[in-house]
N, C-alpha and C positions, 0 to 999 in steps of 0.2 A: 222206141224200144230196141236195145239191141238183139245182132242174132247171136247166133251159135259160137263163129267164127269173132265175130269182134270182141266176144267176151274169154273168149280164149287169146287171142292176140293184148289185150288186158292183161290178163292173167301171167301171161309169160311176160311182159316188159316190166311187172312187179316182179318178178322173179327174177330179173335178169340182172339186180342188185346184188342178188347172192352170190357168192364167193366161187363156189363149184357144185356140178353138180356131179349126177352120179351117173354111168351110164353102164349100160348093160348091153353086151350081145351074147349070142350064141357060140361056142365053140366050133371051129368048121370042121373038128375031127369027133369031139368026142358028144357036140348039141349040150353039150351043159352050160348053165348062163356064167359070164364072164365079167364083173364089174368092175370099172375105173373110176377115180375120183379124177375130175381133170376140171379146166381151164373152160368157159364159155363165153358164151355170146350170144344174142336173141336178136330175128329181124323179124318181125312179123309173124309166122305160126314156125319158123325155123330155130332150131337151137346150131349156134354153130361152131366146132372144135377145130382143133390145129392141134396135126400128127407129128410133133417132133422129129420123131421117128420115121415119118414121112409112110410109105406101105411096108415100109418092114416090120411096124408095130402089129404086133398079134388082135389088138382090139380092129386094126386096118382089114389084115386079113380077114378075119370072122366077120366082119359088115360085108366083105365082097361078097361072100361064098353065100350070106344070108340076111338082107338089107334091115330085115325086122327086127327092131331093137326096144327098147324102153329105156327113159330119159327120166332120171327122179330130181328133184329140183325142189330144196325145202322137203314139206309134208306131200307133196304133188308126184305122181307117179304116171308121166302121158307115155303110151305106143305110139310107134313112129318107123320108117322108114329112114333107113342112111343113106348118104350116095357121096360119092368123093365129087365137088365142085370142079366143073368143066369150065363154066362159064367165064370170061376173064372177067368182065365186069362186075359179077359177083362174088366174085373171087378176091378184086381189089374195094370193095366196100369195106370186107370182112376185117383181111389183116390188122388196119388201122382202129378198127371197132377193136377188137381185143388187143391190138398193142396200147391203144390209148387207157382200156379198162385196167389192165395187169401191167404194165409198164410207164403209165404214168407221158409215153406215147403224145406229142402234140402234133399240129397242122406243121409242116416246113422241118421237123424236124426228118431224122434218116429211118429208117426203120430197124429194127434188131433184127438181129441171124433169122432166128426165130420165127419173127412176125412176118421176114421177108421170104425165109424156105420154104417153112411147117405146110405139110398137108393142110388143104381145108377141109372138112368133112361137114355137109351139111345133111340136119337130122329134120326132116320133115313130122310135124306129129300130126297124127292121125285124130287122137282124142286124150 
């Protein structure tokens, strides 16, 4: 029988077909919820974005000031924590993950601007 957690990590790699999802933060000035359609990626119970915009994006800002976010994906609406990826390693999983899904992206090829600059944002979900 599965647990909790395997059936959510399930759950999101079905999801992780879908085109975009939806994400939401908080405003860091005014707390009003803030929603983007964007670009994703799913490893495990993580959903993961690339900030064009790198932290000048306003959806960048409002994750800092307030990590607590919601992630809607399909009919599925999970809470989650954000955090900007530190880690290099996982950091270099990621790009190729979403260049490969939205760019068509192979092994040996170069990477785009994009896949090679963008912020990474990784969205931890909670439930």
């Amino acid at each position: 029988m599965k647990n909790e957690n395997e059936n959510l990590q399930d759950l999101l790699s079905q999801l992780s077909k879908e085109e975009y999802c939806y994400f939401t933060t908080r405003g860091r000035k005014t707390g009003k919820p803030h929603e983007i359609e964007i670009w994703f990626g799913v490893v495990g119970n993580t959903v993961y974005l690339l900030s064009g915009g790198a932290d000048k994006s306003d959806w960048v800002k409002n994750l800092r000031v307030n990590p607590e976010v919601t992630v809607r994906i399909g009919k599925y609406i999970f809470a989650a924590n954000a955090r900007i990826v530190q880690d290099i390693g996982e950091e270099s999983a990621i790009r190729p993950l979403l260049a490969a899904k939205y760019q068509e992206w192979k092994e040996g090829q170069e990477l785009s601007d994009w896949a090679r600059d963008a912020l990474v944002v990784g969205i931890d979900i909670i439930k």
